[in-house]
VEXVEXKE-706800 format. One record per residue: x, y, z of N, C-alpha, C, O in turn. Coordinates in steps of 0.02 Angstrom, whole numbers, plus 50000, padded with zeros to 5 digits. Layout:
BEGIN
XYZXYZXYZXYZ/...
END
This chain:
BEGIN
542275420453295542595415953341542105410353358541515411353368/542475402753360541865399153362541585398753457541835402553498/541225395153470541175394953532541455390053584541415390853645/541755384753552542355381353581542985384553593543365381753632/543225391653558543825394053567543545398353613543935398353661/543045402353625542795405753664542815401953737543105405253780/542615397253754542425393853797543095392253837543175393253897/543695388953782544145387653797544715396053841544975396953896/544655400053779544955407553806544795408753877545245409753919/544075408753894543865409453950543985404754025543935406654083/544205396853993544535394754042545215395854076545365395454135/545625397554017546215398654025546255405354051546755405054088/546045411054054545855417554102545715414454180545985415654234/545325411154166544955409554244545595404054260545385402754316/546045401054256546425395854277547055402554294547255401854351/547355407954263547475413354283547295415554328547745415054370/546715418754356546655423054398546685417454463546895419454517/546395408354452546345407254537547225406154557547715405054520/547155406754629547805409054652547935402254665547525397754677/548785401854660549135396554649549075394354742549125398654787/548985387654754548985384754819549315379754820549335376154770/549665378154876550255372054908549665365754925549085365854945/550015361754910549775356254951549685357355026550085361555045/549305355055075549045356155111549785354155169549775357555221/550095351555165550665351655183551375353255172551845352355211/551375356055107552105357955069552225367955103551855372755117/552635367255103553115374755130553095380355073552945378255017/553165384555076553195387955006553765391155073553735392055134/554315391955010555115397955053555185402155003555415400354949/554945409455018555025414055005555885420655015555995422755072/556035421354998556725426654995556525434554975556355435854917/556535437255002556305445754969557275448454983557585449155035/557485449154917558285452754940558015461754914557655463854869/558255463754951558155471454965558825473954949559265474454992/558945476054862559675479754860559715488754843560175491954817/559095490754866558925495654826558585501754881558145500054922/558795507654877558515512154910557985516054876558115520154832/557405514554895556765517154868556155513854905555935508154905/555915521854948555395519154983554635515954948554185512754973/554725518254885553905515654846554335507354823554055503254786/554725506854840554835497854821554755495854883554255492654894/555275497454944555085495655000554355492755026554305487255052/553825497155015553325498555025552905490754986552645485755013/552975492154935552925484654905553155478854909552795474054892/553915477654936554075473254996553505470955055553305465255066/553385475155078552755476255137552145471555121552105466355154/551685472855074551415472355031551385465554998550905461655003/551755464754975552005455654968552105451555007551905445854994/552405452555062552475448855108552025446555139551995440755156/551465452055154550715453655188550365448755131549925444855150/550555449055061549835444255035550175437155042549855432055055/550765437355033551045428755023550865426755124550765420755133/550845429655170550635426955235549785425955229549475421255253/549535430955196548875428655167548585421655149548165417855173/549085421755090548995413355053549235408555084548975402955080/549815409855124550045401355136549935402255209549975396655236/549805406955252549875407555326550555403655345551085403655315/550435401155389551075397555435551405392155388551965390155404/551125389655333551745388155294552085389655230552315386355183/552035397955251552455400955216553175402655255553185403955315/553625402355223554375401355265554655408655227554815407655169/554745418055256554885420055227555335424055257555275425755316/555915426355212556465429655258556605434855210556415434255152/556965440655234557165445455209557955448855210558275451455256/558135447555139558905451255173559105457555115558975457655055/559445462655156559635468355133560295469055131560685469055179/560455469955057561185470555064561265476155008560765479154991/561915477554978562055485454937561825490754975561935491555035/561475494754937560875500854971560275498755003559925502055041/560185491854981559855491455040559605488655120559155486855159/560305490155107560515489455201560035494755237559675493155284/560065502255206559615506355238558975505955243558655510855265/558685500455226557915497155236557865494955318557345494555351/558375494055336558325490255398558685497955449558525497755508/558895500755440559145505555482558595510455520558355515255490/558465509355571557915511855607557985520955646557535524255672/558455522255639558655530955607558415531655564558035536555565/558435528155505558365531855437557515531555409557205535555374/557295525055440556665524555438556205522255489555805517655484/556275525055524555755524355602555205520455572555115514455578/554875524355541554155523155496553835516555496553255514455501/554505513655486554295505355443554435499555518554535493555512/554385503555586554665499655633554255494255644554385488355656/553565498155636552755493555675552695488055622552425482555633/553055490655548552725484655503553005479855521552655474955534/553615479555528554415474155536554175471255595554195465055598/554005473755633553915469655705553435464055697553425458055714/552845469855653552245464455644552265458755592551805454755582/552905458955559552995453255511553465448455554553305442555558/554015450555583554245445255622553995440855691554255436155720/553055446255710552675442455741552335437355697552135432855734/552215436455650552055431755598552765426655555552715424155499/553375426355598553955423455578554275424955527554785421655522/554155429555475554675433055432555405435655496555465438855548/555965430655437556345434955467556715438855408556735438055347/557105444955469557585448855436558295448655445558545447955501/558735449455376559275448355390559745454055333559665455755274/560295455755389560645461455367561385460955344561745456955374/561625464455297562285462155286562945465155316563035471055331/563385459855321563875467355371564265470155320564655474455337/564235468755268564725470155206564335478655198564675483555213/563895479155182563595482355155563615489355235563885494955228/563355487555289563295488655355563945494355354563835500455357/564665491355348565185493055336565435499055290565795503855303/565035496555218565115503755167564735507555198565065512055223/563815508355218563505514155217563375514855288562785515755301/563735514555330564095516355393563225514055447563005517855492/562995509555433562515507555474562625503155533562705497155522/562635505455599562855500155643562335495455672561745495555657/562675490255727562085486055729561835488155768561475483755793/561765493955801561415498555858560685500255814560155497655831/560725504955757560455505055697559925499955693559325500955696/560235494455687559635486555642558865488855700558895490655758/558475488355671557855485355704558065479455733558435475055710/557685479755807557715475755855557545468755829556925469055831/557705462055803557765456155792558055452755736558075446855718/558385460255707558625458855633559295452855648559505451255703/559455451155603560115445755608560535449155564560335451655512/561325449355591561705451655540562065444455523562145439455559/562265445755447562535441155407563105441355366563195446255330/563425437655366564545439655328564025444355275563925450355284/563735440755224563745443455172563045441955120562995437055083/562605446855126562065446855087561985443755030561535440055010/562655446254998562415443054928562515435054922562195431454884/563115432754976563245425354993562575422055023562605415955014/562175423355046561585423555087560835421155040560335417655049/561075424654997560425425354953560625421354897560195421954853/561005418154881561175412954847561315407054886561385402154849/561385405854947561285399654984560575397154988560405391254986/560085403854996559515401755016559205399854935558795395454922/559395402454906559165401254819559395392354812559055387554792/559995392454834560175384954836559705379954883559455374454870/559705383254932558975378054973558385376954973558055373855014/558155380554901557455378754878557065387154888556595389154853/557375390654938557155398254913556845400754862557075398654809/556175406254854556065406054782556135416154787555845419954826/556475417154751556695426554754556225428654724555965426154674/556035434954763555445438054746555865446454724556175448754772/555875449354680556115454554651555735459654653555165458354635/555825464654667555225470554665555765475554636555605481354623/
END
């Protein structure tokens, strides 16, 4: 290998690993849709959210909505557990938002939601508005 391709390989690694940054004034809008019951994804929800407030701090714009199965992400019966995280992300302005469609099939009421959640007609309508407003979906 000569040492110009070497040199070059090695930049392109290192232009990889540094982490992507906003202009010092641009928004980054984040979407996490939650359709899925599984606490080791959940968990990684968590996790993401926690590094993207990392990187952009206060101008990261990030919201969360649960709709299908996973409406029961937000049901605070079903997962007490995850109360302290939720709180502590919507003390850092993540919000959460719940679907009533979904609310409806897996019999979750809004008694249920964690305390600041927002309910919404319809998750999946939701998460394609925000995709339309520059939203960027984060999939786990």
């Amino acid at each position: 290998m000569r040492r110009r391709d070497l040199l070059l390989g090695t930049a392109g690694v290192l232009t990889l690993l540094t982490p992507l940054r906003a202009s010092s004034n641009e928004e980054i809008k984040l979407l996490f849709p939650v359709t899925f019951r599984d606490r080791k994804r959940w968990k990684k929800v968590f996790l993401r959210i926690r590094g993207a407030i990392n990187l952009w701090e206060a101008r990261a714009d990030i919201e969360v909505v649960a709709y299908d199965e996973g409406i029961t992400f937000l049901d605070r019966f079903e997962n007490g557990e995850f109360e302290e995280r939720i709180e502590n992300l919507m003390l850092h302005g993540v919000e959460f938002k719940a679907c009533k469609v979904a609310m409806n099939m897996f019999n979750v009421s809004e008694e249920a939601l964690f305390d600041g959640v927002e309910v919404v007609r319809s998750g999946f309508e939701y998460h394609v508005l925000k995709v339309k407003e520059g939203y960027i979906p984060i999939y786990l």
